[in-house]
N, C-alpha and C positions, 0 to 999 in steps of 0.2 A: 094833827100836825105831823108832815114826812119827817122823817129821820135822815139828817145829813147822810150824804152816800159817802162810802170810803175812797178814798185816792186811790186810784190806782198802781201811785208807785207805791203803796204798801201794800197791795195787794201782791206784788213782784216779793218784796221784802220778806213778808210772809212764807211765801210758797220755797225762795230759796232757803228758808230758815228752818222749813216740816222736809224739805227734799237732804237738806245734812244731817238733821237728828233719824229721819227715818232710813237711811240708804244704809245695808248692812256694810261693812269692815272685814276683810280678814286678817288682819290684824286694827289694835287697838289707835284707834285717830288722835293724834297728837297736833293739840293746839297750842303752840308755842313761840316766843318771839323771836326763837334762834334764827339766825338766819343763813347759818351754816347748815340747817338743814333743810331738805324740802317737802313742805307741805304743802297742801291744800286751801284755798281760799274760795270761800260764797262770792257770788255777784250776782247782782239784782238783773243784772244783764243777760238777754236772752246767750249762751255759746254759741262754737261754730254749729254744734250738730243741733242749735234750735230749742235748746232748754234752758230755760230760765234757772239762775242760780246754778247754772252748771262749774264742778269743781273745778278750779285750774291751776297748773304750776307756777307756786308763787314765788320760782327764781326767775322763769318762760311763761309769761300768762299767754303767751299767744300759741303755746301747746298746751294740749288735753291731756289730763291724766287719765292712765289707761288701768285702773285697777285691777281690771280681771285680768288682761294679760299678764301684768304681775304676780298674779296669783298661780296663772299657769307654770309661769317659768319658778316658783317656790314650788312650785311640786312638782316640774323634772327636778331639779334640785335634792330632790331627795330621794331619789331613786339611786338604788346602790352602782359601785363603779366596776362591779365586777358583772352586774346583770347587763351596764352599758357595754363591755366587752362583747362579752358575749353576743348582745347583738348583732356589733360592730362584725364580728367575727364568721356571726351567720351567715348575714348578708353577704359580707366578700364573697364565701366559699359557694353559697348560692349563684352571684355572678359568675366567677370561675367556672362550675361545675358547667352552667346554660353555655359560657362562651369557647369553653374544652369541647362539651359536645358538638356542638356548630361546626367547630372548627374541625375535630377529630373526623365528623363523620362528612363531610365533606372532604378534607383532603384525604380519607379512605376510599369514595366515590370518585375520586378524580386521578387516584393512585388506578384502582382497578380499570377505570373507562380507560383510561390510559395504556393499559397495558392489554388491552380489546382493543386499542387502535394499532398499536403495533405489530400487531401480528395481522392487523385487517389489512393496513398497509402492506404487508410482505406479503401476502395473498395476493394483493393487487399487481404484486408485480410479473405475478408468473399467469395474469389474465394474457388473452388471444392479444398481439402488439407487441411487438417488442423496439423501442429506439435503435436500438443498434441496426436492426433488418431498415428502417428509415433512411437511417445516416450511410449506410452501407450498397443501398438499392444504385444507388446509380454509380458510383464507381464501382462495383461487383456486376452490375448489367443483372438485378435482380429486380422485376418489376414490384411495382406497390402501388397501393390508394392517392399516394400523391402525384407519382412522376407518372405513371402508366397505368391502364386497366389489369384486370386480374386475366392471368395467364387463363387460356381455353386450351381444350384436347389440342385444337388443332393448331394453335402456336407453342405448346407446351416441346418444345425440343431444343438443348441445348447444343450449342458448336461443339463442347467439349462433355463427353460423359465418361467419367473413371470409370474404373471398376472395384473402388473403392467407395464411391456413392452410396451403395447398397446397404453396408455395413453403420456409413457413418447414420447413415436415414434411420437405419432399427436402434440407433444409441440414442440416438435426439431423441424420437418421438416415444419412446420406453418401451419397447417390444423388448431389447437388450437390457436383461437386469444382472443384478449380482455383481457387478464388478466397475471397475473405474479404469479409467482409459487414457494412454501416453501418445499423442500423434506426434511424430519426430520426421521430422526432415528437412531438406535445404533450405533456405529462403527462395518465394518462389514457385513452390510446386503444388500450390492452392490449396492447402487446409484450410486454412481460412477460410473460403469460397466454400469449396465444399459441406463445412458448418454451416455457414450463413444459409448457404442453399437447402439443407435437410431443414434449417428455421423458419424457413418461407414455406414450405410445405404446409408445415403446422400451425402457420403465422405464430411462430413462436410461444404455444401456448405450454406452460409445465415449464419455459427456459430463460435460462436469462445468461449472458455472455458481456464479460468487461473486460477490457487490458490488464496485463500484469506492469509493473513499474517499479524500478531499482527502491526509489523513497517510499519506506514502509506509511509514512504518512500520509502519501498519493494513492497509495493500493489501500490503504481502510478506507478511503471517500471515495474510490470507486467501487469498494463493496458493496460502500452503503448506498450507493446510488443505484447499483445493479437490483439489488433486494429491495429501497426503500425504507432504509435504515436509518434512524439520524442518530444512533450512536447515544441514545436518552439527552443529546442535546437541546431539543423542543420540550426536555422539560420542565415545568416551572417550580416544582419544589426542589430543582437546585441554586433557585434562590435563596434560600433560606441553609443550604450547608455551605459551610468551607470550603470546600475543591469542589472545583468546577468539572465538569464531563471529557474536557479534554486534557486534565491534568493527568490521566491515565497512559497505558504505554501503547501505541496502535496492537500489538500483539492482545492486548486484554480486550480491545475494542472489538477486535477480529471475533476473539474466543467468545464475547458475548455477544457477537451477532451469528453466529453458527445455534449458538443457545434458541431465541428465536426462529431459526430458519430451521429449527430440527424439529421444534412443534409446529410449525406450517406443514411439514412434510409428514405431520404421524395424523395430523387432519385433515391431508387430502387422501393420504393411504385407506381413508375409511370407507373415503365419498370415491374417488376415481379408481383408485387401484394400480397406480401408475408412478412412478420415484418421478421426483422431481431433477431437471438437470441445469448444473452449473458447470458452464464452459469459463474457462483460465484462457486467455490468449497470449502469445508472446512470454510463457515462464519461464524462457531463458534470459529474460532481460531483470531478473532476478540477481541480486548480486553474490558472486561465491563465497561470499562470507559469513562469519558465525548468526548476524542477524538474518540473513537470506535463509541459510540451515535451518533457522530456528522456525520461521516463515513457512519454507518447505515441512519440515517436518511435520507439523499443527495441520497445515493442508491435507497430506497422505494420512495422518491419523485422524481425522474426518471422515476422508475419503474411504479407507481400509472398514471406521465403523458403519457408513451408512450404506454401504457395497454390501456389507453382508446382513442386514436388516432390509436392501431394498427401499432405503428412504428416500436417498439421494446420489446420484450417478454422477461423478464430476468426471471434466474431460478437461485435462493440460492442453495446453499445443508449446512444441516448444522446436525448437530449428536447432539447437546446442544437444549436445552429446551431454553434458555434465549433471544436466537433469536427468535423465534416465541413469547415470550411475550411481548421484545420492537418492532417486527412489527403489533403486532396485535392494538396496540394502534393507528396507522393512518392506517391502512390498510381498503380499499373497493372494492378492487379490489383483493385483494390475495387467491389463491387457498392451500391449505393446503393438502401437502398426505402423508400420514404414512407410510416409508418401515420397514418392519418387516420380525419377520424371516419367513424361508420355511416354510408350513406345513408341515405335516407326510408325507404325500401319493409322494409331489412334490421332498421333500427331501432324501426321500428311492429312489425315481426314478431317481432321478439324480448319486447319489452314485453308486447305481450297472450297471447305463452308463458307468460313468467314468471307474469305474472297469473292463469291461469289452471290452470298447476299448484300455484302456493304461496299461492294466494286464493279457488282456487275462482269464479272470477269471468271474465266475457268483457266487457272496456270497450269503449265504444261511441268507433266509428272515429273522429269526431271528436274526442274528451278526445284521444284516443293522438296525432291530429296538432295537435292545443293543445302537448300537452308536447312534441311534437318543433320545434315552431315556435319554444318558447324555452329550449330547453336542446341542441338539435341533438341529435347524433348522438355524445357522447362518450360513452362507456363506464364514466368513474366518475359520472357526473352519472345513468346513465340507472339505474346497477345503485342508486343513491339511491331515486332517484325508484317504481322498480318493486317496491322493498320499505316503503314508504310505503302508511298508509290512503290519505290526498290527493294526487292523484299533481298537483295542479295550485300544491296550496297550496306543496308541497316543490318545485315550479320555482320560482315567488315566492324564498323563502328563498335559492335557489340564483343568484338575480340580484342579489339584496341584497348578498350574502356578496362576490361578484365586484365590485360596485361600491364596499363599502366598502374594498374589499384595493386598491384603484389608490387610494382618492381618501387613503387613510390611506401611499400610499406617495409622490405625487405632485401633494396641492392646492397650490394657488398663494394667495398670501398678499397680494397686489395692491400698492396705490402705499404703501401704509402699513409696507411691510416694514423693517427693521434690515436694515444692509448687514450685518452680519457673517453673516446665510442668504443671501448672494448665492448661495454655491457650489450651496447643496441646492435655491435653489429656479431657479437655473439647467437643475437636472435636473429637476425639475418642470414648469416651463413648457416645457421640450422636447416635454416626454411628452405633456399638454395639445394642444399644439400639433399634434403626429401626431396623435390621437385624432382632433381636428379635420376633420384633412385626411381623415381614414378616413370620419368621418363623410358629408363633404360628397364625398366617391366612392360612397357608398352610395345618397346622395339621386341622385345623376347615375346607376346603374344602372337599365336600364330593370325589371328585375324581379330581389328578393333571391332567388330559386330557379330552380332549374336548370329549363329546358325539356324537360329530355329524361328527367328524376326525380323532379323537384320537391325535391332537394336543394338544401342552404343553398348560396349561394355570398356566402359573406364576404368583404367587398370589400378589396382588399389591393394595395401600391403595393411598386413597384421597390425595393429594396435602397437603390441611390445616390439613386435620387428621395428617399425618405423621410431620408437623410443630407443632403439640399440641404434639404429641408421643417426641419426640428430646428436647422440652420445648426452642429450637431456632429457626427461622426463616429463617436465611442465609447459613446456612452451607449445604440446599440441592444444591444448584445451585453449590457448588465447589467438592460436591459428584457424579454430574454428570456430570462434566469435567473431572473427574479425571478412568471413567468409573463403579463405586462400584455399583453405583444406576442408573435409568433413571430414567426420566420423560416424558411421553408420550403428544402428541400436546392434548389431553383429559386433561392433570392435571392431571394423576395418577402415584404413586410412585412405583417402582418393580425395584427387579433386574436386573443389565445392561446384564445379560444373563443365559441361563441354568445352565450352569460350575459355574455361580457366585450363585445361589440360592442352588447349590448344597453344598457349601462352607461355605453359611452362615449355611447350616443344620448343616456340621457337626462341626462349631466350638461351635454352640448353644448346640448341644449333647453331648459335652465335658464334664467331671464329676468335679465337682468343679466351671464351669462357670456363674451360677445365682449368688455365693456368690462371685464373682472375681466381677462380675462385680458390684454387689451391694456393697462388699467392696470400689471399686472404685468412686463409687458415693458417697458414703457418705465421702472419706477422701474430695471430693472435695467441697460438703457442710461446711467440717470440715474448710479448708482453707477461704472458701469465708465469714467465720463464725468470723475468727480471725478476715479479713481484714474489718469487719466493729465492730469490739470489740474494744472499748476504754478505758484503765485502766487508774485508776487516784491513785495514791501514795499520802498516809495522813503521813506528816513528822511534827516533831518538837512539838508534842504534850506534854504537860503537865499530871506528871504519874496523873491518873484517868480521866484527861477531854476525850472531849468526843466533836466530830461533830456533829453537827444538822444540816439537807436536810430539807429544807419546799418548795411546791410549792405552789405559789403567783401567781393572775392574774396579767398581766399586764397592762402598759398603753394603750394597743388595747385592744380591746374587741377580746376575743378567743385566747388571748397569755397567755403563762406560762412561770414564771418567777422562776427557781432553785436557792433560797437562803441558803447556808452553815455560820450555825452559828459556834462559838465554845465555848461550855459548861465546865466550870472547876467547881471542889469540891465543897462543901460547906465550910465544914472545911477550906480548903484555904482562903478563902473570911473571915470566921469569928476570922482566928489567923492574920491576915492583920488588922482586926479592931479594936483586943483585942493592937498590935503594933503601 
């Protein structure tokens, strides 16, 4: 006989009932009816995870109890709080140390590459090219890659060749070392040119040339452009400090780009053998004050150190006298050269070139010494004139233009003037007054032209003489910025050019102008007469009395002392005593 088979739902019963007595505890299983706490309940019922009698929370039966995880988190739990520091502590400084490195050694790699680029840049700028010989090529009538083919033997000849050329060619290209160099002269008589021109020789390789400019903060941005400088502006860890690159003073900016540009120059000294050169153009438009000085000064002390290590050859150009006086005072090293105008001979030959390549035309010798008799020998006057149909009528013009530019900066206003133009025409009758004196030096020459060329010689007086002539001292230095007068690197005072001496003659040979202008001098005696005259008004006098002035020594020895009495009648006095 079979034996009844067991239900199955005891079998469920069963298994969930050997699955709770058999499942280890870590801690002790509490079966109780409280229901403020949570325990555990059997079900015959398969759980989520598929087991029969599996435990479940009998506050949530529909979550699982997770005993081992609980058991995990009882024994972090019991890990002490100083061992969890310490960990904590580990780990940060571990982080730190990996993200300090990364960081350290990267912004040290980009510090260094950085400062390999800056000096690769200023390297670059003194490659074969230079912008300026570009910019310059066609108003200079200097060929280039752009505008024209490259000069051959056979068209290599200019209309005009100095004899100054020579010199400037050996300072550009570095044959000329040791020393630094002043070119001074008129506006006008092609320094310029003649740099640019020794630069195209060498397509500018070893040189770089920039403008000078009154605003110190115009001339550091075109250092840096000259060199390839950006002044550590392009760099990016000045994102991360507080003052920014241009919060500095252009002088600092200056001084640490000379820093750079002296190690460019100790590493090509190695490889070529050759100073590198920096042309200054226009350093008279520097301004004569303390920041200009300061400017100046920093330049010449560059210039004085790399002169005499041969690093680097700077070259001023400057048209003003006042530069060569504030660098003559530390200067020992500086070379001084005077461009002046054409001579006769250089200047007739140039004109009837020109004419005759770009006119088709051979002018007869006499026009060519007409025009050179009144416009001399400068170079912007003459490159006028030679591209003119009239080359006589375009001197005319070019005399006019000169004498209105003095008489519009300097006529004098005579005995009828308002004292409050004392001050300007104070500077006017100075300037007058020299022209004058230049004049009548001109009449006392026995002959305006040279004996030995038939060059002009412009008659021109001492420095201090023409300061004793004027009876002021400062007002040459703004007569020859303003172009009326020069002053030569000698100290002598002349005319800023033929057209202008021409000008002075004739407004001196004007009929009524010794008495204009001595009228004008004396209203301004007149003026300066009142303003140290001091009236004193006698009021409240008594009819017949009468002031009394005594001078008395005083209590120093060699003082005078003005006592004002006041004297009345006699009669008053004696009908007072008869009363």
């Amino acid at each position: 006989m079979k034996k009844p088979g067991v239900h199955p739902q005891r079998i469920y019963r069963y298994a969930a009932l050997r699955r709770v007595l058999t499942r280890r505890w870590t801690r002790p299983a509490t079966f109780t009816l409280d229901t403020q706490r949570r325990t555990g309940i059997a079900t015959s019922h398969p759980g989520e995870s598929g087991d029969v009698g599996e435990l479940r929370d009998s506050q949530h039966p529909s979550k699982r109890r997770n005993y081992q995880s609980r058991s995990q988190r009882d024994t972090e739990d019991d890990v002490p709080l100083s061992r969890k520091m310490i960990e904590a502590a580990a780990t940060a400084f571990a982080s730190i140390v990996v993200l300090g490195t990364g960081f350290g050694l990267g912004g040290y790699m980009y510090h260094k590459f950085y400062k390999w680029l800056v000096l690769h840049k200023m390297e670059g700028a003194f490659k074969p090219g230079d912008p300026v010989l570009d910019l310059a090529a066609i108003g200079k009538q200097i060929p280039n890659s752009i505008t024209s083919p490259p000069l051959s033997k056979e068209t290599d000849e200019h209309w005009i060749l100095r004899d100054e050329q020579s010199k400037i060619d050996a300072i550009v290209n570095g044959t000329e070392k040791g020393h630094y160099h002043l070119l001074i002269g008129e506006k006008g008589t092609g320094k310029s040119s003649m740099l640019l021109d020794a630069m195209q020789k060498i397509d500018g390789e070893g040189c770089s040339m920039f403008e000078a400019h009154a605003d110190m903060e115009i001339f550091r941005v075109r250092l840096g452009k000259a060199l390839d400088f950006e002044f550590h502006e392009d760099y990016i860890g000045s994102y991360f400090s507080e003052r920014g690159p241009r919060e500095s003073t252009p002088l600092l900016d200056i001084e640490r780009a000379f820093n750079k540009l002296e190690k460019v120059a100790l590493n090509r000294r190695k490889t070529e053998g050759r100073p590198l050169i920096i042309i200054i153009n226009a350093v008279h438009l520097l301004r004569d004050d303390e920041d200009g000085r300061d400017l100046l000064e920093l330049l010449q002390q560059r210039a004085e150190q790399w002169a005499a290590s041969n690093l680097v050859t700077m070259v001023f150009n400057s048209d003003d006298y006042w530069v060569y006086e504030r660098l003559k005072q530390l200067a020992t090293r500086m070379e001084v050269t005077s461009i002046t105008d054409l001579p006769k001979n250089q200047a007739i030959s140039a004109l009837s070139k020109y004419r005759l390549k770009y006119f088709g035309e051979k002018p007869n010798r006499t026009i060519l010494e007409e025009v050179y008799d009144r416009v001399g020998g400068r170079l912007t006057f003459l490159n006028r004139v030679a591209k003119s149909k009239d080359m006589l009528d375009t001197c005319d013009a070019i005399i006019e233009t000169e004498k209105r530019w003095f008489l519009n900066q300097c006529w004098i206003l005579g005995m009828e003037m308002d004292d409050d133009v004392m001050d300007q025409q104070k500077y006017a009758s100075a300037a007058m007054v020299l022209a004058q004196a230049l004049v009548a030096a001109e009449k006392s020459q026995d002959s305006p032209y040279s004996p030995t060329d038939g060059s002009h010689l412009i008659p021109q007086i001492p420095l201090h003489k023409a300061r004793q002539i004027m009876t002021r001292a400062d007002f040459i230095k703004d007569y020859d910025h303003i172009n009326l007068f020069t002053i030569t690197s000698s100290a002598f005072v002349r005319a800023d050019s033929v057209p202008m001496q021409r000008a002075f003659r004739s407004i001196c040979e004007e009929e009524g102008f010794d008495e204009h202008l001595e009228a004008t001098l004396q209203r301004i005696s007149d003026i300066e007469s009142l303003g140290r005259t001091r009236e004193l008004v006698a009021k409240d006098l008594v009819l017949g009395g009468k002031y009394k002035f005594l001078l008395k020594d005083g209590e120093r020895r060699g003082e005078k002392v003005t006592e004002v009495v006041l004297e009345e009648k006699v009669e008053d006095e004696e009908e007072k005593g008869k009363k």
